[in-house]
N, CA, C and O atoms as a Tinker XYZ file with bonds, in Angstrom:
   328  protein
     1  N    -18.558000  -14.003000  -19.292000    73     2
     2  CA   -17.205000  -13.504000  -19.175000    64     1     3
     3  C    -17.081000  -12.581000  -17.984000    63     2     4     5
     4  O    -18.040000  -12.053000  -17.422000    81     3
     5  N    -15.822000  -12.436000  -17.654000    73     3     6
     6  CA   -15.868000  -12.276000  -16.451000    64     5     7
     7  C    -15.445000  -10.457000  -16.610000    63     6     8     9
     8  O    -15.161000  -10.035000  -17.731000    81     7
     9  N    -15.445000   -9.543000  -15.453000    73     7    10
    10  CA   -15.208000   -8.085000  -15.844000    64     9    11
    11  C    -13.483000   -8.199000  -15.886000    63    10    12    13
    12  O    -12.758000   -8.928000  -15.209000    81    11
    13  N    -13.042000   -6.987000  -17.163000    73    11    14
    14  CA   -11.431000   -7.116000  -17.090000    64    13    15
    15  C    -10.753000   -6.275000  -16.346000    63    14    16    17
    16  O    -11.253000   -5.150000  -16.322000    81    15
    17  N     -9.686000   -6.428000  -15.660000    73    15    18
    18  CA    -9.314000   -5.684000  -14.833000    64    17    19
    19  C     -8.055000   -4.560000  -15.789000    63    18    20    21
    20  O     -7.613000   -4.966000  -16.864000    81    19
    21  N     -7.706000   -3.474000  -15.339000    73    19    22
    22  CA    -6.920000   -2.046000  -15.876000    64    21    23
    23  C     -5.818000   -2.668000  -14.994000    63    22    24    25
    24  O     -5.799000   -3.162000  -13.867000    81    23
    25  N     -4.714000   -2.395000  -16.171000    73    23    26
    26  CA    -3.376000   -3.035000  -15.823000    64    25    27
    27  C     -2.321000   -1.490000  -15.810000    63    26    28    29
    28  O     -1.778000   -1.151000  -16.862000    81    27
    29  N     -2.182000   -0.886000  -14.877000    73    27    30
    30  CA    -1.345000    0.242000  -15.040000    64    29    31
    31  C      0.103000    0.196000  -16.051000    63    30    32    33
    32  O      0.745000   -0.854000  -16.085000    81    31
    33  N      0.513000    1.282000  -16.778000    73    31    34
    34  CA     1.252000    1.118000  -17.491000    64    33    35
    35  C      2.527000    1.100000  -16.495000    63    34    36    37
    36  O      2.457000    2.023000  -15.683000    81    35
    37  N      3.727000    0.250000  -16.340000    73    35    38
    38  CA     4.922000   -0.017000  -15.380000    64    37    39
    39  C      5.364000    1.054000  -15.199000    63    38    40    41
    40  O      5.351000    1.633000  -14.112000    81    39
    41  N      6.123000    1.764000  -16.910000    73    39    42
    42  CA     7.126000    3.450000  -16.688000    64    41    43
    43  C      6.030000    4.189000  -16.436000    63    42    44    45
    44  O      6.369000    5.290000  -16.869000    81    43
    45  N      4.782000    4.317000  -15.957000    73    43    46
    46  CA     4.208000    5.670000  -15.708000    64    45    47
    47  C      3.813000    5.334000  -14.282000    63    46    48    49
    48  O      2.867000    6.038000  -13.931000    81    47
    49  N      4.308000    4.320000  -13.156000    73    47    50
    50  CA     3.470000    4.295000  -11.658000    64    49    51
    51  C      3.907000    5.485000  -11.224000    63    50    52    53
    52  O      4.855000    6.205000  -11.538000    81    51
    53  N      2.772000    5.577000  -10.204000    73    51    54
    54  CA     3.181000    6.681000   -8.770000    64    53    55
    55  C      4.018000    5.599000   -7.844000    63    54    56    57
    56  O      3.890000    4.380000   -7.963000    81    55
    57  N      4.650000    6.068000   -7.164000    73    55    58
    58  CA     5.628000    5.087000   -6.140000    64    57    59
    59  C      4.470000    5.523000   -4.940000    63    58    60    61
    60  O      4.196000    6.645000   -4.515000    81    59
    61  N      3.912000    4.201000   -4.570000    73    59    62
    62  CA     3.524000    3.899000   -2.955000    64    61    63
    63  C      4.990000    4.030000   -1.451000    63    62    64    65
    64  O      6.179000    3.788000   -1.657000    81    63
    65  N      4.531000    4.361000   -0.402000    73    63    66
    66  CA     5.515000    4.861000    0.330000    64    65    67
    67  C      4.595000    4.183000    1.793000    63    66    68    69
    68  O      3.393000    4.314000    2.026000    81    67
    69  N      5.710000    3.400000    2.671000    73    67    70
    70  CA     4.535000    3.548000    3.570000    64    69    71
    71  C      5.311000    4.122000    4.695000    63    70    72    73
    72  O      6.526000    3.968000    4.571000    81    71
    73  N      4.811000    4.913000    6.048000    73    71    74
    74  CA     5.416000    5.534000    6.930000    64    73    75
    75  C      6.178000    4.729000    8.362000    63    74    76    77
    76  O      5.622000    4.095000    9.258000    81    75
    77  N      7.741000    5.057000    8.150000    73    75    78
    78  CA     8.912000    4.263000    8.569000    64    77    79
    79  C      9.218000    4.628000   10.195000    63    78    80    81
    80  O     10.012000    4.019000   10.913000    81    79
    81  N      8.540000    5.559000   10.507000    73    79    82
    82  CA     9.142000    6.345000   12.014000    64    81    83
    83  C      8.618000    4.875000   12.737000    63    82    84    85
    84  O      7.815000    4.015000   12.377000    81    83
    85  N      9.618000    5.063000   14.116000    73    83    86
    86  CA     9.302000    4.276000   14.819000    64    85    87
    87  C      7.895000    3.861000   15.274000    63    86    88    89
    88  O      7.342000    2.762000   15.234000    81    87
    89  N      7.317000    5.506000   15.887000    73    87    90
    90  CA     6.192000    5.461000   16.565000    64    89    91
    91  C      5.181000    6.153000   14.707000    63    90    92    93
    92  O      5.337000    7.279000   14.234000    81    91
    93  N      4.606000    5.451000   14.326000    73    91    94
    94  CA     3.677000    6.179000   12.972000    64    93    95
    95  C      3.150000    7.214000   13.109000    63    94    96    97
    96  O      3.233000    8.218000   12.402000    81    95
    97  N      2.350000    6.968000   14.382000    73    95    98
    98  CA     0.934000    7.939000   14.252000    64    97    99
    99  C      1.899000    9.061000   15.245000    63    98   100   101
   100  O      1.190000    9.817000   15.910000    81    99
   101  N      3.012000    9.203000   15.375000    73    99   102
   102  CA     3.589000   10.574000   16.358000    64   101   103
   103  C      3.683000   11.697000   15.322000    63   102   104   105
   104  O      3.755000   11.578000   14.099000    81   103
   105  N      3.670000   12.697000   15.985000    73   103   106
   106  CA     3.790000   13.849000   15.637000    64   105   107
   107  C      4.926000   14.577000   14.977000    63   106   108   109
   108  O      5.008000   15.802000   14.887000    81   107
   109  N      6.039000   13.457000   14.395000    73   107   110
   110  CA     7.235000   14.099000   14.309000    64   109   111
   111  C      7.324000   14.373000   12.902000    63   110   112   113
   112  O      6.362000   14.567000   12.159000    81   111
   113  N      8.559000   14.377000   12.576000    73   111   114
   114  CA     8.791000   15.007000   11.072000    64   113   115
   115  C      8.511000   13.199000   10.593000    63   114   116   117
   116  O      8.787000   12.249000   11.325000    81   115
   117  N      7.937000   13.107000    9.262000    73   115   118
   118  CA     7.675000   11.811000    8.967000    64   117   119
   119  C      8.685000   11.493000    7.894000    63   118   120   121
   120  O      9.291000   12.239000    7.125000    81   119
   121  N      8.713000    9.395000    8.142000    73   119   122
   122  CA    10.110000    9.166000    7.123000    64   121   123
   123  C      9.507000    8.341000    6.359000    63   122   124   125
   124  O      9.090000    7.294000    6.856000    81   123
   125  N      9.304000    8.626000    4.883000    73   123   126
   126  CA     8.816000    7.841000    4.164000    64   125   127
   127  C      9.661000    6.922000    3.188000    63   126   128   129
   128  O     10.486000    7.370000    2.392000    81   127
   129  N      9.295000    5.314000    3.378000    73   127   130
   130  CA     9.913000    4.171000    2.434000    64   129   131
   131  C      9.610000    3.964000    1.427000    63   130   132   133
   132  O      8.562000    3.344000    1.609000    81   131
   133  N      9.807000    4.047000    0.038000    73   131   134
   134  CA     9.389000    3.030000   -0.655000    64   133   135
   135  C      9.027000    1.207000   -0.714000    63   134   136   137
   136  O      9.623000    0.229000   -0.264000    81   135
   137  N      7.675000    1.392000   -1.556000    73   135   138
   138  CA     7.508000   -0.155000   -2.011000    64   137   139
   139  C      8.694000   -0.707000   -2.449000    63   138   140   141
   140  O      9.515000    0.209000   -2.404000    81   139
   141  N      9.150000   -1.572000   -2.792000    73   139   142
   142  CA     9.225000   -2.682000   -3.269000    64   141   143
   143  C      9.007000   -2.571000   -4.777000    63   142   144   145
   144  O      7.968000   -1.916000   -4.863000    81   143
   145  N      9.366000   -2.818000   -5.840000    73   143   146
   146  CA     9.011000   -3.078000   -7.364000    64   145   147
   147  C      7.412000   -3.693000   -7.389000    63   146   148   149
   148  O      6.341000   -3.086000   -7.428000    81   147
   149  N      7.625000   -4.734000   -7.362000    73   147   150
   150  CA     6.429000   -5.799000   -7.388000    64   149   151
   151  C      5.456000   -5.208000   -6.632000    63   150   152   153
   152  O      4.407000   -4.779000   -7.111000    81   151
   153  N      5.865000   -5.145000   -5.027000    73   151   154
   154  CA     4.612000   -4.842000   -4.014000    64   153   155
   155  C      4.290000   -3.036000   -4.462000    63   154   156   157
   156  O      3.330000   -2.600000   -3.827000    81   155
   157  N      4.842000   -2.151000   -5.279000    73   155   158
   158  CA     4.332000   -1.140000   -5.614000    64   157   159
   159  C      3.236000   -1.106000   -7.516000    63   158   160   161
   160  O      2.477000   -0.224000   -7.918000    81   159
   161  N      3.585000   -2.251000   -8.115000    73   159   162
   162  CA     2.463000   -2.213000   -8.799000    64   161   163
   163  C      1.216000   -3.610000   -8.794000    63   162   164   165
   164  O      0.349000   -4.011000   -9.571000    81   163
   165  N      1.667000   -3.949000   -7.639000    73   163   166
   166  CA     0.536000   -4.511000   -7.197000    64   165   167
   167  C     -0.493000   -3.542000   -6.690000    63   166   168   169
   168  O     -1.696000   -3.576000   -6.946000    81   167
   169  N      0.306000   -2.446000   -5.738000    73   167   170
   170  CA    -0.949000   -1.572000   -5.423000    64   169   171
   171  C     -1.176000   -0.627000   -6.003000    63   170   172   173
   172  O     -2.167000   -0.017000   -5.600000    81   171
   173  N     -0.638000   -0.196000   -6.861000    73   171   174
   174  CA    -1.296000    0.389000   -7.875000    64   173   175
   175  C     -1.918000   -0.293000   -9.168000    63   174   176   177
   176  O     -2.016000    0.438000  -10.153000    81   175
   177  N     -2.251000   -1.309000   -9.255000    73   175   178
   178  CA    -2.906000   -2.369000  -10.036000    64   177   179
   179  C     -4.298000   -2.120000   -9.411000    63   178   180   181
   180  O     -5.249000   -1.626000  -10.016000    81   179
   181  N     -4.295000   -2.543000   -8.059000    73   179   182
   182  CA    -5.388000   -2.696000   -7.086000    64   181   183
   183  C     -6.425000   -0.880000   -7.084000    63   182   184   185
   184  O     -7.646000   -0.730000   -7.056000    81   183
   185  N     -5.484000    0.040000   -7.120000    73   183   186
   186  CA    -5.665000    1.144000   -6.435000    64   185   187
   187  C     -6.541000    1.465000   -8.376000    63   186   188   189
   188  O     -7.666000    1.925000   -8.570000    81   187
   189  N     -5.635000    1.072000   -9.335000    73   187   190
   190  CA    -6.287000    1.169000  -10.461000    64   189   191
   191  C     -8.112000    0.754000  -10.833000    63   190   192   193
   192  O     -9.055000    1.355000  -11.347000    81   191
   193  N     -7.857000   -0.753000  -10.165000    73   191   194
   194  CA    -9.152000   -1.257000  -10.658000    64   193   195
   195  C     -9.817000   -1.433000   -8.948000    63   194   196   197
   196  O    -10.241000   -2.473000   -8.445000    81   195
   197  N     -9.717000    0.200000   -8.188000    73   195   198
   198  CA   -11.043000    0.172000   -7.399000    64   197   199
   199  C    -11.024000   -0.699000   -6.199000    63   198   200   201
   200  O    -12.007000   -0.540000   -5.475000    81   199
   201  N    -10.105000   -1.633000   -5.776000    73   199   202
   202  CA    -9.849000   -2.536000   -5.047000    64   201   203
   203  C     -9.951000   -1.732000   -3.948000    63   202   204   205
   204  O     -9.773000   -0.529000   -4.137000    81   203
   205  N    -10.364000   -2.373000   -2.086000    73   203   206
   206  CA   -10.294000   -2.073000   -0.901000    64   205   207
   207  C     -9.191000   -2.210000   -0.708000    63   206   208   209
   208  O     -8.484000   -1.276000   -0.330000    81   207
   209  N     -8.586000   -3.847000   -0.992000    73   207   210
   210  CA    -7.260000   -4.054000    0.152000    64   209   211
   211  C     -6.469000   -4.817000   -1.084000    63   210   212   213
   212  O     -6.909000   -5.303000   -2.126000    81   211
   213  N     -4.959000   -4.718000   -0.488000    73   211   214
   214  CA    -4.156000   -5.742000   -1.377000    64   213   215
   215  C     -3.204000   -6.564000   -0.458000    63   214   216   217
   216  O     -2.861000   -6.216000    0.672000    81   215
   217  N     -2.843000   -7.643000   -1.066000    73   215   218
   218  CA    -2.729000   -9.079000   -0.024000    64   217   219
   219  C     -0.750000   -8.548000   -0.286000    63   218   220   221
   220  O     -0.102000   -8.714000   -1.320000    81   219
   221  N     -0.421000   -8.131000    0.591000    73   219   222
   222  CA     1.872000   -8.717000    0.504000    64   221   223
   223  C      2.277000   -9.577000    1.208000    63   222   224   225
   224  O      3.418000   -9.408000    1.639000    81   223
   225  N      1.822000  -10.351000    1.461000    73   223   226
   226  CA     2.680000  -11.357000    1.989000    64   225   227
   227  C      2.296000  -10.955000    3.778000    63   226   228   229
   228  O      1.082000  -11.077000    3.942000    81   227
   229  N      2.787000  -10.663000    4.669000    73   227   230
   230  CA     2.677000  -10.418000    5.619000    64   229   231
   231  C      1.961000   -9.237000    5.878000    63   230   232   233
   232  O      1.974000   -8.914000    7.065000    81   231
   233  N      1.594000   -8.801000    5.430000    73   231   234
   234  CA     1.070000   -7.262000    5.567000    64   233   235
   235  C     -0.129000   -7.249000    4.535000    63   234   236   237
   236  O     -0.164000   -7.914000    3.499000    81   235
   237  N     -1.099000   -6.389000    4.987000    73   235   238
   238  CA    -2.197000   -6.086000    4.124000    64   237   239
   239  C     -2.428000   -4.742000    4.091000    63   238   240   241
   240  O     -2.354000   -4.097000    5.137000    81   239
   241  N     -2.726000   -4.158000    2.935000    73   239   242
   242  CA    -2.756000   -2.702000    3.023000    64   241   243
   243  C     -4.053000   -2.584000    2.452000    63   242   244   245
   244  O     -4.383000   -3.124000    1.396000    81   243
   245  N     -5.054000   -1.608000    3.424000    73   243   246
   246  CA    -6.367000   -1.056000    3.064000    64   245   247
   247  C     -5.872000    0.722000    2.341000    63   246   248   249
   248  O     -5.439000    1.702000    2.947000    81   247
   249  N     -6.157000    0.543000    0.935000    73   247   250
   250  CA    -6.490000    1.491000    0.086000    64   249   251
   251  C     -7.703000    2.116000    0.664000    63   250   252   253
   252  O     -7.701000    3.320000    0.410000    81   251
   253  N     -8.533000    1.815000    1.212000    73   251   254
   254  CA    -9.772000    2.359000    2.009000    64   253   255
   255  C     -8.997000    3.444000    2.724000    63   254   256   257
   256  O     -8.983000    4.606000    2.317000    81   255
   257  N     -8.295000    2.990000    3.899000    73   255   258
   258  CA    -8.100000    3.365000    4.738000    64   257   259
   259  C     -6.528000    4.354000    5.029000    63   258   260   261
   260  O     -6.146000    5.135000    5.900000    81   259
   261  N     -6.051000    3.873000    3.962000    73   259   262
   262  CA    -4.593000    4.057000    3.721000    64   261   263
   263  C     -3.634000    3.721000    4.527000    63   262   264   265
   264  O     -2.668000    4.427000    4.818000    81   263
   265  N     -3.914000    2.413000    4.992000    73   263   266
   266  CA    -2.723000    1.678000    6.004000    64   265   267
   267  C     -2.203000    0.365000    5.749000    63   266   268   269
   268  O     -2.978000   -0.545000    5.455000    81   267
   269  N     -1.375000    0.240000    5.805000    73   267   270
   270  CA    -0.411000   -1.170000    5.774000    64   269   271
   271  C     -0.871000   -1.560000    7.417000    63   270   272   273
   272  O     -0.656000   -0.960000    8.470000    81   271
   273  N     -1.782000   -3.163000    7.043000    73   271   274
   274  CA    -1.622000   -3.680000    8.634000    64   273   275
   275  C     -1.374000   -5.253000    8.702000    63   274   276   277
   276  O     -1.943000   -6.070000    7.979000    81   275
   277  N     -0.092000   -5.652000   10.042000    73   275   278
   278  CA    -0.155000   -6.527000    9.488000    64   277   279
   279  C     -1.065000   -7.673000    9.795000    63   278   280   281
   280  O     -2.162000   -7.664000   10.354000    81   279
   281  N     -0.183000   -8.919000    9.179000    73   279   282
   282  CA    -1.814000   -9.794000    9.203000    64   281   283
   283  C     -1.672000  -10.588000   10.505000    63   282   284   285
   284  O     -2.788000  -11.021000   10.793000    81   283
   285  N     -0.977000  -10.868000   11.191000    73   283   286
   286  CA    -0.722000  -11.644000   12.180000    64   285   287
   287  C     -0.791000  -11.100000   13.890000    63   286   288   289
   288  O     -0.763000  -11.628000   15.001000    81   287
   289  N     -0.898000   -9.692000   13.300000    73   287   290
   290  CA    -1.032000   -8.715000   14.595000    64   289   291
   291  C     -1.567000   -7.215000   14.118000    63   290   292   293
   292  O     -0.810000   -6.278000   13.866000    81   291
   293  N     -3.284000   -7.158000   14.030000    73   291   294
   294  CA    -3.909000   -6.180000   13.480000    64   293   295
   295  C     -3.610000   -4.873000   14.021000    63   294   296   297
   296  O     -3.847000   -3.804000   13.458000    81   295
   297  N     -3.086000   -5.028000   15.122000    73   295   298
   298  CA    -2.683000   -3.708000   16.106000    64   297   299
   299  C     -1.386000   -3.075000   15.497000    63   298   300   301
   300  O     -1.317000   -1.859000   15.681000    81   299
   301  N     -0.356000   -3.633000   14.818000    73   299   302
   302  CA     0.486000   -2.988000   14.139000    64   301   303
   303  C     -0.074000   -2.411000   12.278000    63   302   304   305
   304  O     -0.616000   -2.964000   11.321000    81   303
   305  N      0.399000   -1.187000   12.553000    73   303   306
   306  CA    -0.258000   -0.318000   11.742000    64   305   307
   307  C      0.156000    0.912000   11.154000    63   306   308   309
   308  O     -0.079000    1.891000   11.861000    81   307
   309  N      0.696000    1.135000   10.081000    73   307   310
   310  CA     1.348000    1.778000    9.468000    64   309   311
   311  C      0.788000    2.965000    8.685000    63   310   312   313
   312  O      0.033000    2.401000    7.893000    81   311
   313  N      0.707000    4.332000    8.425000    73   311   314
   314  CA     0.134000    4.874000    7.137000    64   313   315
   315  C      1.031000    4.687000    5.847000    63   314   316   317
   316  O      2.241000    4.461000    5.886000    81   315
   317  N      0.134000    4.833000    4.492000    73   315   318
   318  CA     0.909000    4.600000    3.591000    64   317   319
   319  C      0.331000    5.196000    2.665000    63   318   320   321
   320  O     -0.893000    5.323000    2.683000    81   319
   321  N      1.356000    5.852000    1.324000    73   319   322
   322  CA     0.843000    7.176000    0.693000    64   321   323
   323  C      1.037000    6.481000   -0.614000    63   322   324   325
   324  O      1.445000    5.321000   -0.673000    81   323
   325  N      0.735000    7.218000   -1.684000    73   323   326
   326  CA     0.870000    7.235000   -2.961000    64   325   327
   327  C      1.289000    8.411000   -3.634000    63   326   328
   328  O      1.413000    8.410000   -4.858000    81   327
């Protein structure tokens, strides 16, 4: 059998946020977005059971690292909070 994975309870997530300013990594006052429904307990599903990275569709976000990057152009690169 295989190991079971921890399913976060829905009414108790933290909301994931990832950072919206034009330029990310600048120095300015920062603007933070919310996830998405789905794409926010996916990563907290992931972030639950220990996971590196989680797959959205165009974008991959390293829980390692705490960045949304996307998949088609690794050089775009976002931070993203919990």
């Amino acid at each position: 059998m295989g190991q079971s994975e921890s399913v976060p309870d829905p009414q108790a997530l933290a909301q994931w946020e990832w950072k919206a300013n034009t330029d990310p990594f600048a120095p300015e006052e920062p603007i933070w977005e919310p996830y998405q429904l789905l794409d926010n307990y996916l990563l907290e599903k992931a972030y639950f059971n220990k996971q590196s990275e989680v797959d959205l569709g165009d974008y991959i976000v390293s829980l390692k690292n705490m960045l949304q990057i996307k998949k088609y152009n690794p050089y775009k690169q976002r931070p993203v909070r919990r």
